[in-house]
C-alpha positions in Angstrom: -7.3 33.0 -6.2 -4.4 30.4 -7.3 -3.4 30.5 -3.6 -6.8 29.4 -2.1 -6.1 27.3 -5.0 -2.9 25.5 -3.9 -4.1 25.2 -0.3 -7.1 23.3 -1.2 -5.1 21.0 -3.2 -1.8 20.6 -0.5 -4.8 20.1 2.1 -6.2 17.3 0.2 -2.7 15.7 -0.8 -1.4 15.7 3.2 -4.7 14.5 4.1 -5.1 11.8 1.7 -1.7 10.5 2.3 -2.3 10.5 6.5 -5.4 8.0 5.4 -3.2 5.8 3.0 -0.7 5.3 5.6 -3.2 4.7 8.1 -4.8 2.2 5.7 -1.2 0.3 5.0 -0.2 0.1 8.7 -3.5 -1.2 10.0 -3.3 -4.0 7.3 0.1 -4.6 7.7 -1.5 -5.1 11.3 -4.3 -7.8 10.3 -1.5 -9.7 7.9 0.7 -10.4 10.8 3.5 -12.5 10.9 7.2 -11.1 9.4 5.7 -8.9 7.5 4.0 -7.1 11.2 6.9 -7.3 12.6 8.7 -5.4 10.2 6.8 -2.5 9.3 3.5 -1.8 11.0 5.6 -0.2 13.5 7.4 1.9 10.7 4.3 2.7 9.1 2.3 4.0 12.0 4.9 6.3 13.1 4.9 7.9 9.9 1.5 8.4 10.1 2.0 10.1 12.9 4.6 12.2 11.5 2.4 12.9 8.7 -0.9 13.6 11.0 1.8 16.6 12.4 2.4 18.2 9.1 -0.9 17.9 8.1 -2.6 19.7 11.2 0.3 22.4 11.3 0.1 23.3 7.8 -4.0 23.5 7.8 -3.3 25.3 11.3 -1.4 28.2 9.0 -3.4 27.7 6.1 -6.0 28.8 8.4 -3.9 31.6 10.2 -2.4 32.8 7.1 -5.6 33.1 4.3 -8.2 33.8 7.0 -10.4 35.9 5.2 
């Protein structure tokens, strides 16, 4: 029970920080100017890097506490 627990809430933590990344970068998009320049880029790769985690660790979640 505490793990079905502790996946649910890591789930929701690694997906809600994918969509507040994805939220920065794309309005560090619109804002343009130095501020583009200097870290949309930076901000959409870690989203990318945390879209990874995210899908391998709900990939094992659901490999691992399959019922």
């Amino acid at each position: 029970m505490i793990t079905g627990i502790f996946v649910k809430i890591l789930s929701m933590i690694l997906l809600i920080a994918v969509g507040v990344v994805l939220i920065l970068g794309i309005g560090t998009l619109f804002k343009g100017g130095e501020t583009s320049k200097k870290y949309s880029n930076k901000l959409m790769q870690l989203r990318v890097l945390l879209q990874f985690i995210a899908v391998i660790a709900l990939v094992c979640f659901a490999y691992f506490f399959k019922n």
